[in-house]
Phi, psi and omega in degrees: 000295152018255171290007141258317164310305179281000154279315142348326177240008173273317183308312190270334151296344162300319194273338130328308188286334183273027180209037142334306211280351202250167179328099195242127192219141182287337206262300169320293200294333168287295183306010175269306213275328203111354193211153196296154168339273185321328198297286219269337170285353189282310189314315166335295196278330195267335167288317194260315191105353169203194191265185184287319187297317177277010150238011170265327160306310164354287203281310200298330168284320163307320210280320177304290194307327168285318201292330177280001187251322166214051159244256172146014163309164134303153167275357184258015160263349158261335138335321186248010174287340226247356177082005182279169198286337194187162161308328202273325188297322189306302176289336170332291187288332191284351153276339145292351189271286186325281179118019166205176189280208166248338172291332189284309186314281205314278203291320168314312178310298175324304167312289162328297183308279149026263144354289184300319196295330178300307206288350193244334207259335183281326174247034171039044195278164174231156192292166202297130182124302220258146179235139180255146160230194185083216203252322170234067180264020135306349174284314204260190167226092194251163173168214201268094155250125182278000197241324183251131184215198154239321170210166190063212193252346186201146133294163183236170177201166180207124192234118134350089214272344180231179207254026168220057157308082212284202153057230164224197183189119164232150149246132216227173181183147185226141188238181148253139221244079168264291194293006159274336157334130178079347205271168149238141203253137170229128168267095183231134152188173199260153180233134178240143150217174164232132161057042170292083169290356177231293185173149182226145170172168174306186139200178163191142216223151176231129186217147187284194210257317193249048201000059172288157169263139187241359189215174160164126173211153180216010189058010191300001242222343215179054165308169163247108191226182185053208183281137171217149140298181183282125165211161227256128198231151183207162177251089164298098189238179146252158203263090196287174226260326172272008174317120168262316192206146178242141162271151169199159168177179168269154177213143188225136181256078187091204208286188187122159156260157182206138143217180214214120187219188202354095196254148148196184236240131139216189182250143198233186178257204166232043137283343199248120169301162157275161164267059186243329220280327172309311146285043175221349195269002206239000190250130160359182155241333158204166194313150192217144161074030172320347196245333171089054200215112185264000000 
C-alpha cells in the first residue's frame, strides 16, 4: 500500500509541476488522482511532509524567486503569473518564505548569485558537509546551481563534463548513526533530470564498526532516467543497533544532468517498508545447481 501511495503522490507532483502557472485546486489534483480531498491530502502530507495547498505555494515561490533574479518581469505580473490575488498578497507570502520583501530579494539575490557562482566555478567547491566520489569523478562535474532549483535559494547537481562518461560520480556525506540506532530511516528529496542516458537516483548505506555493510540502496531497482521533472524519490533502510555510519548521496551513471534539493532524513515506523526488502526477498532460501547438472 506504501509504494502505491507514494507512486500516487509522485503521479501528482508531476502534475503539479507541469500547471504552475495554471488554476491549481486540492479538489482538482485529487479527482486526478482518484481519491477523495481529505483521503489524498493525508496521503500527501504524510509522504511529502506538507500539504498539497503548501506545497504548491512552496514551488510557486521558488519559480517566482528565480523569475526576479533572471527576468525583468514586473513584480505585480509574476504575482498574477504565479496566481496571487495582488502584489501586496504576493509580498506577504514571498516575505514569509524569503525573509525580504521581492525587490529587496531581487537586488540582493542578483548579487549574491553572481558572486557565489564566481566562487564554484574558480575553486570547484561543493558546500561544507559534501564530498565528491565514485569511480570516475573525474568525468563528472558537481556543484551549487543558483538559477535551477526546487525550494529555497540553490540546489546541488552533478553533470557529465564528456560525451562517453564512464563509470559513476556521487556527491556524498557521511555521518554518524549514533542517533539512529534500533530506528528505521526515510531518506527523502526532490530530484530533477536531463538527458540521463543510463541512471540517476539516491542511495544510502548503512555500515557497521568493521566497515561491513548492513543496509544498502542505491534505487538501481527504480531508476531515474531521461529527462524528469522535480519529483520527490525516497530510501527506507533500517538502522540496526550496531550501525557505526551512515552514507548517503546523489548519483550519476554516464552522460546527463541530475540535481537534487530539499533532502531530508526522518524516522518512520514499520508500516512503511524498507526499500531493501525486494532484494532480500529475490534470494533463494539455500544454495542451487552445486552441480552444474539443469
Amino acid at each position: 500500500m506504501y509504494k502505491n501511495y507514494v507512486e500516487l503522490v509522485q503521479k501528482a507532483i508531476d502534475y503539479i509541476e507541469e500547471n504552475l502557472s495554471e488554476p491549481l485546486e486540492v479538489i482538482g489534483i485529487s479527482k486526478y488522482i482518484g481519491y477523495s480531498p481529505f483521503h489524498f491530502d493525508r496521503i500527501f502530507q504524510s509522504i511529502t511532509g506538507m500539504s498539497i495547498a503548501n506545497y504548491i505555494k512552496v514551488r510557486r515561490m521558488a519559480h517566482a524567486a528565480s523569475d526576479l533574479v533572471n527576468t525583468n518581469q514586473r513584480i505585480l505580473d509574476i504575482a498574477f503569473h504565479y496566481h496571487f490575488s495582488s502584489q501586496e498578497a504576493f509580498t506577504r507570502s514571498f516575505q514569509k518564505l524569503y525573509q525580504m520583501p521581492p525587490a529587496k530579494y531581487r537586488k540582493y539575490a542578483k548579487k549574491v548569485i553572481l558572486f557565489e557562482e564566481e566562487v564554484v566555478m574558480e575553486h570547484s567547491l561543493l558546500p561544507k558537509g559534501w564530498m565528491p566520489s565514485g569511480t570516475d569523478p573525474q568525468d563528472y562535474e558537481m556543484g551549487v546551481d543558483y538559477k535551477t532549483i526546487h525550494q529555497g535559494k540553490a540546489s546541488g547537481y552533478i553533470m557529465s563534463k564528456k560525451e562517453d562518461a564512464r563509470g559513476f560520480a556521487t556527491m556524498m556525506q557521511v555521518f554518524k548513526a549514533t542517533m539512529y540506532k534500533g530506528e528505521r530511516l526515510r531518506l527523502s528529496g526532490f530530484i530533477k533530470t536531463e538527458d540521463v542516458v543510463n541512471w540517476a537516483g539516491l542511495w544510502m548505506r548503512i555500515d557497521g564498526e568493521n566497515e561491513e555493510i548492513l543496509s544498502f540502496d542505491n534505487m538501481q531497482d527504480r531508476p531515474i532516467k531521461n529527462t524528469t521533472n522535480w519529483n520527490q524519490y525516497s530510501i527506507v533502510l533500517d538502522v540496526p543497533e550496531e550501525s557505526t555510519v551512515i552514507s548517503f548521496g546523489i548519483l550519476l551513471h554516464g552522460n546527463g544532468k541530475v540535481w537534487i534539493d530539499g533532502i531530508a532524513f526522518e524516522t518512520v515506523d514499520c508500516s512503511i517498508p524498507t526499500t531493501n526488502e525486494e532484494y532480500h526477498q529475490k534470494l533463494p532460501d539455500e544454495p542451487l545447481n552445486l552441480n552444474f547438472e539443469l
